[in-house]
C-alpha positions in Angstrom: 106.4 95.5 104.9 106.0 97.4 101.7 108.7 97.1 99.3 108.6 99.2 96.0 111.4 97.6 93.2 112.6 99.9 90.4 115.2 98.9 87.5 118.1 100.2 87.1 118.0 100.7 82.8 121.8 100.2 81.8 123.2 98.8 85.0 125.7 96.1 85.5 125.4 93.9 87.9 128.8 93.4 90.4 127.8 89.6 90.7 127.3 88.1 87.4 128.2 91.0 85.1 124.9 91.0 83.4 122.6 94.2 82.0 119.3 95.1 83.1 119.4 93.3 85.9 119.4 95.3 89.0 116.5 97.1 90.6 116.4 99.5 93.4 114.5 98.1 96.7 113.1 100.6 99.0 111.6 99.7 101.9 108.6 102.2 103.2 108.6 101.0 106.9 110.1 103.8 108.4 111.7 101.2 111.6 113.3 99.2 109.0 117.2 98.3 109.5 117.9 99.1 105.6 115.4 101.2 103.6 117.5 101.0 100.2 119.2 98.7 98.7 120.1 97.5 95.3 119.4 93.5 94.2 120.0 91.7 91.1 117.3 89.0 89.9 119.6 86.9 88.1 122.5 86.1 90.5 120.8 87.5 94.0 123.6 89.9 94.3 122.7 92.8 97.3 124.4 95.8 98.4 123.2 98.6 100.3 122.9 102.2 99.4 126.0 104.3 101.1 124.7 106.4 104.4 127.4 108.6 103.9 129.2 110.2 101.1 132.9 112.2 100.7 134.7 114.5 98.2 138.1 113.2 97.3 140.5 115.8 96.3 141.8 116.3 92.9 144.9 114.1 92.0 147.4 114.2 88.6 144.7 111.9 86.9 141.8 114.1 87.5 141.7 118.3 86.4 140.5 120.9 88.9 136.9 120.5 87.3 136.1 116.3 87.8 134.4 115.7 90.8 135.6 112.6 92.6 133.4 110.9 95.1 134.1 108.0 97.5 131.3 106.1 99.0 132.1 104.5 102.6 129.3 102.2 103.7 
């Protein structure tokens, strides 16, 4: 298993709040069960990447030209 680990520059981390402290993990075995996912080195905080992505519509607190996207994972 080769596992290439990237940082995210100016990312918080969900676990322990800190800066600079997540990286991007990605997998290249193509028969792996997760082939991204993001990890913090401080607290050990993982999360996978979302598989699948949809538009929200517009509400009252966003104008016809925002973009909203909600990630289900």
């Amino acid at each position: 298993m080769t596992v290439r680990r990237m940082f995210i520059a100016g990312a918080k981390c969900p676990g322990c709040g800190l800066e600079d402290k997540l990286q991007i993990c990605t997998d290249n075995d193509p028969a792996a069960e997760r082939a991204e996912w993001v990890e913090c080195v401080r607290c050990g905080y993982t999360d996978v990447r979302p598989s699948e992505v949809t538009m929200k519509e517009p509400d009252e607190h966003h104008d016809e030209d925002t973009g909203v996207v909600r990630f289900k994972p």
